[in-house]
N, C-alpha and C positions, 0 to 999 in steps of 0.2 A: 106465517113464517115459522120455519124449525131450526134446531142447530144439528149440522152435519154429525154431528157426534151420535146423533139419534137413531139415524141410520146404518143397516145391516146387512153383510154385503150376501147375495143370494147364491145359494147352493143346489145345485140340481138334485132331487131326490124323485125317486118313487110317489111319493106322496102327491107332490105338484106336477101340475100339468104342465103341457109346452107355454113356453113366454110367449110366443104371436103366433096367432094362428094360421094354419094354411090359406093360401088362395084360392077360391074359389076355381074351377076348371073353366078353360075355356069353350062355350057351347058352338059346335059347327056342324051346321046338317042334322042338327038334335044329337050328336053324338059328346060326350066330355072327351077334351084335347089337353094334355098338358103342354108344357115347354122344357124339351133338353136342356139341361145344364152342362153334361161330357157324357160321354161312354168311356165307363173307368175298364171295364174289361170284357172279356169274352170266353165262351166256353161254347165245346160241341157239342151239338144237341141233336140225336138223330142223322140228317143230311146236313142239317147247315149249322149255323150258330146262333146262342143267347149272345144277348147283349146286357152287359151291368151299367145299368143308365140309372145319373145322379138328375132329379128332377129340379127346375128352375122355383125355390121357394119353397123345396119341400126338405125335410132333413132324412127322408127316405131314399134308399136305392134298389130298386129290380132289377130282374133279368126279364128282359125283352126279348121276343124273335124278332127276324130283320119285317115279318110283316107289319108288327104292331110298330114300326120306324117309320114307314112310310114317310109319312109328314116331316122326319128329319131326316130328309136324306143328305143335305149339307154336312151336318153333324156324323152322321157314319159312314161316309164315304172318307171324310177329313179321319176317321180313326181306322177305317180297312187302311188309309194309305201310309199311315202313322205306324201300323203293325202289320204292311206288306201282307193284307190277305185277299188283296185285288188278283 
């Protein structure tokens, strides 16, 4: 046992690394899969669109094309109809 008083409260810096680590990717087909968390936004890219996809468990966000979505098409269909780009 300790006393609470000993304790100090943590400050994110440069120094330290992330508090918990990422999830390992999901393996399908031998390929790594992550899991959508939202598509926060989009942009033109050529013919079509990026997508800025928050990943499920990650503290990162990319831009995605709609191929590398496949897998979520629930998820970007839910945010084309959200931002009328159907």
């Amino acid at each position: 046992m300790f006393h609470g008083k000993l304790l100090t409260p943590y400050y994110k810096t440069d120094v330290h690394r992330k508090n918990f680590p990422e999830p390992p990717p999901n393996l399908i087909d031998g390929e790594e899969e992550y899991k959508v968390e939202s598509i926060r936004d989009h942009r033109k890219q050529g013919r079509g669109y990026q997508y800025l996809v928050e990943w499920k468990g990650y503290s990162d966000e990319t831009w995605e094309s709609e191929s590398n979505l496949k897998n979520a098409s629930k998820s970007l269909q839910s945010y084309k109809r959200r931002k009328n780009l159907q």
